[in-house]
C-alpha positions as CSV (number, residue, x, y, z in Angstrom):
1,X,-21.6,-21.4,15.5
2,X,-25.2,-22.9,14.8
3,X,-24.6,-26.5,13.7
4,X,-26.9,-29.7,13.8
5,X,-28.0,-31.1,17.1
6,X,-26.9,-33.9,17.8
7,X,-28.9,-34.9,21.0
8,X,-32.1,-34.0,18.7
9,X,-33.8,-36.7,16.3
10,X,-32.1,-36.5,12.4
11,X,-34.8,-37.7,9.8
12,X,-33.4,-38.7,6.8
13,X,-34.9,-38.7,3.5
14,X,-32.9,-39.7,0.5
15,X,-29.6,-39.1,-0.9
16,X,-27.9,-39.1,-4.5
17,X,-24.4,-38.0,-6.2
18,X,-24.4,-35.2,-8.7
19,X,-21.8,-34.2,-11.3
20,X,-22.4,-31.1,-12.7
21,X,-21.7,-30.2,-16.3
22,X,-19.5,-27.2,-16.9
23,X,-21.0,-24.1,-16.3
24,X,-23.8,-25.0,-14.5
25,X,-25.4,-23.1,-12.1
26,X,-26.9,-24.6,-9.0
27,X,-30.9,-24.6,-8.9
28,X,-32.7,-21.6,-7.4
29,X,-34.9,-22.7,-4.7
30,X,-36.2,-22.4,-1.2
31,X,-35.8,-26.1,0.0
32,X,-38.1,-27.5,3.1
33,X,-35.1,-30.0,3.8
34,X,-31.6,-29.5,5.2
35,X,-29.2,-30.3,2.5
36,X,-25.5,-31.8,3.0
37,X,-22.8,-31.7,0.4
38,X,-19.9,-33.6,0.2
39,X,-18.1,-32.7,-2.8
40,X,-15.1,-34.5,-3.4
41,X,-14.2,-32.9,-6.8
42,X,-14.3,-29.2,-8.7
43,X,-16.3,-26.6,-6.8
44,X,-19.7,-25.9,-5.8
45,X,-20.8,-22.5,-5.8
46,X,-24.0,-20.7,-4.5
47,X,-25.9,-18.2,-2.9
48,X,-27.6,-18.8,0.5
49,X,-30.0,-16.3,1.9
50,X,-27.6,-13.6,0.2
51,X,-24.7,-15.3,1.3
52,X,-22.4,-16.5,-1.3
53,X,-20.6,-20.2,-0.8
54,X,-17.6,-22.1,-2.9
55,X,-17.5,-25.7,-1.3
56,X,-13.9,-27.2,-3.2
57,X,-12.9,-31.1,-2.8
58,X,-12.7,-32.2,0.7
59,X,-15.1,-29.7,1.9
60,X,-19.0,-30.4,3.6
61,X,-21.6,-27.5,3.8
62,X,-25.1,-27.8,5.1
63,X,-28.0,-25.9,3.8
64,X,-30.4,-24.8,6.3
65,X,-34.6,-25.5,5.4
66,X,-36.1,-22.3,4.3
67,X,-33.1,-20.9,2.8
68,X,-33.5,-18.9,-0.1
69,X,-30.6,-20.6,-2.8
70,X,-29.6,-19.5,-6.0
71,X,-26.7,-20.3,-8.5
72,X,-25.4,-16.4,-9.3
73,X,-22.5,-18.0,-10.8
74,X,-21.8,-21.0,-12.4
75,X,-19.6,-24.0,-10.8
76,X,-16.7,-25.5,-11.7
77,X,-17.9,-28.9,-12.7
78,X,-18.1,-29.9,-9.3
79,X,-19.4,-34.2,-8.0
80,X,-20.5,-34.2,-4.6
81,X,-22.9,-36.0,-2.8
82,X,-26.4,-34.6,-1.4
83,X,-28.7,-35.8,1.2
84,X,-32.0,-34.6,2.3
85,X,-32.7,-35.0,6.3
86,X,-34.3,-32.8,9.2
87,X,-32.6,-32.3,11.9
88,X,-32.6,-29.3,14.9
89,X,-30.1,-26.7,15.0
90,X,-28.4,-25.7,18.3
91,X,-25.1,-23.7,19.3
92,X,-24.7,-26.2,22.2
93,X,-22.4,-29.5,22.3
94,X,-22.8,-31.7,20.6
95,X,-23.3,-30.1,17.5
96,X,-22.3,-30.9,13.9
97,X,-20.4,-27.2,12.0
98,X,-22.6,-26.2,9.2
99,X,-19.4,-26.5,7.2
100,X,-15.9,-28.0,7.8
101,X,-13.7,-30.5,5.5
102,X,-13.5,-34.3,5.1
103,X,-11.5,-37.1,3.5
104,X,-13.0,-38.1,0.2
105,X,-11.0,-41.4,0.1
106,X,-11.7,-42.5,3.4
107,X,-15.7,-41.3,3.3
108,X,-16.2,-42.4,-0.9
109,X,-17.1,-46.1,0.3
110,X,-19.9,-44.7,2.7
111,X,-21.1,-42.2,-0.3
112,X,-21.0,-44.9,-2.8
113,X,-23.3,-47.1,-0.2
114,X,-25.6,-44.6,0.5
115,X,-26.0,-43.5,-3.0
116,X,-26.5,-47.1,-4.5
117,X,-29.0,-48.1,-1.4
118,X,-30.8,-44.7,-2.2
119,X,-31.7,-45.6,-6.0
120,X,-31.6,-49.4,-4.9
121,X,-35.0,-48.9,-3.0
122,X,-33.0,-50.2,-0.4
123,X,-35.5,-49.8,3.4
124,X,-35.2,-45.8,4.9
125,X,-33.3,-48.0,8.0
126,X,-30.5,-49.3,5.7
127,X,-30.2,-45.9,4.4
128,X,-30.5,-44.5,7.5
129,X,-28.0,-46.6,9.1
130,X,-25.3,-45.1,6.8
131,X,-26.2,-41.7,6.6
132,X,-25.8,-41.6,10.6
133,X,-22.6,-43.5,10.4
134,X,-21.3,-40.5,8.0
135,X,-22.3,-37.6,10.3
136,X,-20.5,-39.6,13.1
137,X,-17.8,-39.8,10.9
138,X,-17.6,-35.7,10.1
139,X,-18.5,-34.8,13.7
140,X,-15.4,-36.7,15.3
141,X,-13.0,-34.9,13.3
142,X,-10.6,-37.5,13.1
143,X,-7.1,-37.0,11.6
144,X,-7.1,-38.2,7.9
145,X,-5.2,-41.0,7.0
146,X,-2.4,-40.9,5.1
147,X,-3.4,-42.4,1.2
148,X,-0.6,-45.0,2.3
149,X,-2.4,-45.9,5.1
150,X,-5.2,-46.0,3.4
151,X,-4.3,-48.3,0.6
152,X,-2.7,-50.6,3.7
153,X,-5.9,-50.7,5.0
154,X,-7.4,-51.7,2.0
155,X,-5.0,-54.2,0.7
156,X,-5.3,-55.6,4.7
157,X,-9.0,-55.9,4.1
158,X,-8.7,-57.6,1.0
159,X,-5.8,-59.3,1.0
160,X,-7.6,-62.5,-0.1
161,X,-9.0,-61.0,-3.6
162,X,-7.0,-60.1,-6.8
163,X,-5.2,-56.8,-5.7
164,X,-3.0,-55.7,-8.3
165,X,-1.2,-52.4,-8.7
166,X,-3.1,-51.3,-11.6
167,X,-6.8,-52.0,-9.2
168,X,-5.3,-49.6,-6.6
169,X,-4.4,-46.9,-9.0
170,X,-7.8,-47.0,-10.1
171,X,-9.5,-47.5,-6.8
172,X,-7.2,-44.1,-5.4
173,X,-6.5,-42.4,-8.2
174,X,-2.9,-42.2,-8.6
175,X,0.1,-43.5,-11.3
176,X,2.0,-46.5,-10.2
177,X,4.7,-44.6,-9.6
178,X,3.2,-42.3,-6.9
179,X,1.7,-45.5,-5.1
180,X,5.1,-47.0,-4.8
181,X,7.2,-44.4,-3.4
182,X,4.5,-42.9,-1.1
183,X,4.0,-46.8,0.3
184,X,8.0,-47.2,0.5
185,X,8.0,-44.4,2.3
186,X,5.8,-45.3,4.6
187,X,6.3,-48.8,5.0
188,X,9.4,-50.0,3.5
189,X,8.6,-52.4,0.7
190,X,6.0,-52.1,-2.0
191,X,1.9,-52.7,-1.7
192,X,2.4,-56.1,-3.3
193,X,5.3,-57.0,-1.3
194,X,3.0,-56.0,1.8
195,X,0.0,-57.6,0.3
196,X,2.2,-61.1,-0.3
197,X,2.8,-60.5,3.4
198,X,-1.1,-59.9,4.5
199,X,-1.3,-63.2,2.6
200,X,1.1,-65.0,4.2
201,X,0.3,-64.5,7.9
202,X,-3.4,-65.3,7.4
203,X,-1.7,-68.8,5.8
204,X,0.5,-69.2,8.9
205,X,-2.5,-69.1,11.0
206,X,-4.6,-71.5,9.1
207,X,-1.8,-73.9,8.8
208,X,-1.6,-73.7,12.4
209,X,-4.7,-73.7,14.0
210,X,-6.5,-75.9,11.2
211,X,-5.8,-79.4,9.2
212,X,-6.8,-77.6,5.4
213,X,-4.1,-78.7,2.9
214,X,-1.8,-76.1,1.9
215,X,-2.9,-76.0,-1.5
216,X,-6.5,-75.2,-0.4
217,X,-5.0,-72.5,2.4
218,X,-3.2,-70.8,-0.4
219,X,-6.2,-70.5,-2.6
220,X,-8.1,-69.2,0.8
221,X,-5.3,-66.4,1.2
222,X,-5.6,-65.3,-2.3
223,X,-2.7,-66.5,-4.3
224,X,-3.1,-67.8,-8.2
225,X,-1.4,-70.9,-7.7
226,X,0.5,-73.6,-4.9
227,X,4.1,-72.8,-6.7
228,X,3.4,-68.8,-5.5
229,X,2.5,-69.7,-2.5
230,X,5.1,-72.0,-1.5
231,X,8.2,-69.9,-3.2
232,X,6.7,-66.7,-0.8
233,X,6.5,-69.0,1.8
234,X,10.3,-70.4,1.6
235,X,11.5,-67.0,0.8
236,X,10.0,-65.5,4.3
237,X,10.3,-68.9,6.7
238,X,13.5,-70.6,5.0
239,X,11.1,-74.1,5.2
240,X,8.1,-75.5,3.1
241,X,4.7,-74.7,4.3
242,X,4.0,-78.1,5.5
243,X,7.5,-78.5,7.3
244,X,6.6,-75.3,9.0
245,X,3.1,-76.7,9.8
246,X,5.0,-79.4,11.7
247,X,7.3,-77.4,13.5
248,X,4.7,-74.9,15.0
249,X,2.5,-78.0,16.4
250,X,5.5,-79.7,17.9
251,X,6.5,-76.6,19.6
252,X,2.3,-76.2,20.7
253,X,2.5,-79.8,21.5
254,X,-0.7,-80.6,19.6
């Protein structure tokens, strides 16, 4: 199947969600740029040279330049994300399908960046930069993660701000309840039992390898106050941070 070369220069030009109101139809045109979609909610629908598409949540399409589009039928509300680029076309390896499916969650941050350093004014190379590092991303075809995995990759990266239950349902779009039991599941405690222990490792470390007091280390790892951190830190290690700070560079010999 024809896809996008991928040994063949890709110009890009700019990029921009777009959330459709219901019943609209999508614009009638013969575009002089490839098109990518990335919808990640409700359904796109539209005609390409004659050919009728429906792209759903979770699915990419590429429109060819030249093609003749039309909206016969209205969508279903769908957002998605658009970018205009050049590229060649090829049947050869390595070659990007001119449809296939994606993770939303996983690709969103990359969307959100590219849409905000589109309409920032942000330099074509910033943009660039991203827009390259989401083809990579649908061309490898990795497995999706798992939303637990996901939000453990999150809470991992970001261990250090103020994660809270209700932030993750609203960063992944599910009720407390779901987040719990698919993260129990997975991992066997909680995502705030697993973000106190993100915390808590990054504090062993410092208290190890550095002389910081433990009150600043536990503001560095992200929790409210000393009397949190030091009642985690008992409950895991049986021993005050600063006792265990002692034992760890009597053991090193340091």
């Amino acid at each position: 199947m024809p896809g996008i070369d991928l040994n063949s220069p890709v110009i890009y030009k700019f990029a921009s969600f777009r959330f459709f109101d219901a019943n609209e139809r999508h614009v009638t045109r013969i575009c002089e740029d490839d098109v990518l979609l990335l919808v990640f909610e409700g359904v796109l629908r539209f005609s390409e040279d004659g050919e009728n598409f429906e792209i759903h949540p979770g699915e990419y399409h590429i429109q060819k330049s030249g093609s003749f589009q039309k909206g016969d039928t209205p969508s279903d509300s769908p957002k998605y994300l658009y970018v205009h680029f050049r590229a060649g076309w090829s049947k050869r390896e390595p070659n990007l399908s001119r449809s296939g499916r994606f993770d939303p969650p996983a690709l969103r941050p990359m969307m959100e960046e590219l849409d905000q350093l589109s309409h920032g004014g942000k330099s074509l190379v910033e943009q660039t930069a991203v827009f390259l590092s989401i083809l990579s991303a649908l061309y490898q075809k990795k497995e999706p993660l798992t939303a637990a995995k996901r939000i453990a990759a999150y809470i991992s990266e970001n261990f250090a701000e103020n994660v809270s239950l209700d932030l993750l349902c609203r960063k992944f779009h599910f009720s407390k309840s779901h987040i719990i039991g698919i993260f129990k599941k997975e991992y066997g405690q909680t995502p705030i039992e697993f973000l106190i222990s993100q915390r808590i490792k990054r504090a062993e470390w410092l208290l190890e390898v550095t002389s910081k007091t433990a009150e600043s280390i536990a503001c560095e790892c992200g929790f409210s106050d000393y009397s949190h951190f030091y009642k985690s830190f008992r409950s895991i290690h049986g021993v005050s941070p600063a006792l265990w700070r002692k034992k760890m560079r009597i053991r090193s010999g340091s």
